[in-house]
C-alpha positions in Angstrom: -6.4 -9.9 -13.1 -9.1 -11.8 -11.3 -7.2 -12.1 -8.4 -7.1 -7.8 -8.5 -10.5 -8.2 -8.9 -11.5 -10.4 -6.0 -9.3 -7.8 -3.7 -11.3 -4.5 -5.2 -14.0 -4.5 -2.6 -11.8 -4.5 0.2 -9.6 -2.3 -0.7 -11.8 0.0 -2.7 -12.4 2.0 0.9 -8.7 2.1 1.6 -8.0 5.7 1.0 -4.5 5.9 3.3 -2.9 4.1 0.1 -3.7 7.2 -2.1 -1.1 8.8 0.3 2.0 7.1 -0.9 3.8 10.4 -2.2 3.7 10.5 -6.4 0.3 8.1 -6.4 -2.1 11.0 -6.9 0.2 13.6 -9.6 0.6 10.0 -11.4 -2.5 9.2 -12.2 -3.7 13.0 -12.5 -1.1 13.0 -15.0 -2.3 9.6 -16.6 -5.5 11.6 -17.5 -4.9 11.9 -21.6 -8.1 14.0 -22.6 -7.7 17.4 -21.5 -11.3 18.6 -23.4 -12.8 15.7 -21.4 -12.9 17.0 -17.9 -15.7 14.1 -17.0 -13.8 11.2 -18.9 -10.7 12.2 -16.7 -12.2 12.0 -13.4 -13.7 8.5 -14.1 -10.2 7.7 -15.6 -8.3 8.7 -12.1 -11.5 7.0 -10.1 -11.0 3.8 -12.3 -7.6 3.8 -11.7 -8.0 4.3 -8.1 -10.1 1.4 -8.1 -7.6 -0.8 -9.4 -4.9 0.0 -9.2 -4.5 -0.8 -5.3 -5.4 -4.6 -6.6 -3.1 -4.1 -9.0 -0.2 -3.1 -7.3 -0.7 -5.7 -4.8 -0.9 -8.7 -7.5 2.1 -6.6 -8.9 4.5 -7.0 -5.4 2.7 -11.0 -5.2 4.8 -11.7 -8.9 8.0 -9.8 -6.7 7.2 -11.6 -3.5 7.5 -8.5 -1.7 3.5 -7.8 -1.0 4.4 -7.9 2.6 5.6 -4.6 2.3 1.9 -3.3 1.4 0.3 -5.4 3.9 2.3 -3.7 6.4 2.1 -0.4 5.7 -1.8 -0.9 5.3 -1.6 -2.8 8.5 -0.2 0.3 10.4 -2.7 2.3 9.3 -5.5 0.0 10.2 -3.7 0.1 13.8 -3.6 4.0 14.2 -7.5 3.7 14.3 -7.4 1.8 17.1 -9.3 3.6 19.6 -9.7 0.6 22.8 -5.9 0.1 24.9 -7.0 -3.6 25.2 -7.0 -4.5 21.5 -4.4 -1.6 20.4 -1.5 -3.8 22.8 -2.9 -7.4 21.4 -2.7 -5.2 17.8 0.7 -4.3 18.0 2.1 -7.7 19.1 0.3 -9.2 16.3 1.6 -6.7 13.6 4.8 -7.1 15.2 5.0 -11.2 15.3 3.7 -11.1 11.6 5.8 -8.6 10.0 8.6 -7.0 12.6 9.9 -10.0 14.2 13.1 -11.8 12.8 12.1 -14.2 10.8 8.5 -13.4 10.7 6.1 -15.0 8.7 5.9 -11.8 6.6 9.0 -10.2 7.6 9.3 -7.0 5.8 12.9 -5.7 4.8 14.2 -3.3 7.3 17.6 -2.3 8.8 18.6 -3.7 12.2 18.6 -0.1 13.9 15.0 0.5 13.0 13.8 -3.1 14.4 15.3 -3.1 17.4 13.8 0.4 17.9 10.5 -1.0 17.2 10.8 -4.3 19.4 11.4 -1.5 22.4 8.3 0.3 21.3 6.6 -3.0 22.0 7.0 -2.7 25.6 4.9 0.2 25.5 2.6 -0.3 22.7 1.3 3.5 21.3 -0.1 4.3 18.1 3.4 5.7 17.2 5.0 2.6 17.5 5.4 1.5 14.1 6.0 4.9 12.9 9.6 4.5 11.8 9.4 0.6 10.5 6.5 2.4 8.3 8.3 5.0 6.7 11.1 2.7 6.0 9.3 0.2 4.2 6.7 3.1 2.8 10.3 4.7 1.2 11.2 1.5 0.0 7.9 1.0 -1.8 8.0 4.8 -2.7 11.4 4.2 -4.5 11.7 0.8 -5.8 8.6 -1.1 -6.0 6.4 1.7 -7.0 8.0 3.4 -10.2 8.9 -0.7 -11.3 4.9 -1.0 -11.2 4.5 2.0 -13.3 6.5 1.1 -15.6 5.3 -3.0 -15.7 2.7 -4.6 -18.6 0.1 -4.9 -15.6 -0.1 -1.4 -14.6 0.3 -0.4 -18.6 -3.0 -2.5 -19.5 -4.7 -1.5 -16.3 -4.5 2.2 -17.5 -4.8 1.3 -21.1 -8.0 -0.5 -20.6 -8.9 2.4 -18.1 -8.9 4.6 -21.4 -10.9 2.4 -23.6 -13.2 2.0 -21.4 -13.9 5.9 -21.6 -13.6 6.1 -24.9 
């Protein structure tokens, strides 16, 4: 847990994660004490605090946090306002995460990787679009209900309740 903690104040600001389809009606539906409107707003806050760290320490134990770091790394990218640093972007996500045999290669099918090396001749900020959906519906259907249903996310929400109670 203090590695979670360490990561809290860097990703405490990343709100794109709260996207991930099922995140939101999860924890709204974590949220125990219906006569306690307040203690289930700081319940889903707390939660949203955490549980970003928590996931990510989750995919470290499954060696498959590349997968986050991507999909957090294309939406870092599609801020990218300057054509200079949005090409040098790119070819950096791309060598750290796309590329066979990557550093961080994340797990995609040869179709969609191939179609994202030709994106790189013409580096937009659509051009990881389809690599990020893949690996966002793998997280959305493996790695994320196996971290619902893990001790770490179990104590992060039971210790989320105690500490409204």
């Amino acid at each position: 847990m203090a590695l979670c903690l360490r990561e809290v104040a860097m990703l405490r600001e990343r709100r794109e994660f709260r996207q991930i389809p099922g995140y939101q009606e999860h924890l709204m539906a974590s949220v125990v004490t219906t006569d306690k409107v307040m203690a289930g707003v700081l319940l889903q806050e707390n939660l949203q605090l955490y549980g970003v760290a928590a996931f990510r320490a989750f995919l470290k134990t499954e060696f498959s946090e590349e997968n986050l770091e991507f999909w957090l790394a294309c939406e870092e990218f599609k801020k990218t306002r300057s054509t200079a640093k949005l090409v040098s972007k790119a070819h950096r996500i791309f060598e750290e995460f796309v590329d066979v045999q990557a550093p961080r290669e994340v797990n995609i099918d040869f179709q969609t990787r191939e179609a994202t090396r030709k994106n790189m001749q013409e580096p937009s900020l659509t051009c990881f679009d389809q690599a990020q959906g893949k690996v966002h519906s793998l997280m959305e259907k493996d790695s994320y209900p196996r971290f619902l249903r893990s001790k770490m996310y179990l104590d992060l929400l039971s210790q989320s309740q105690r500490r409204l109670s």
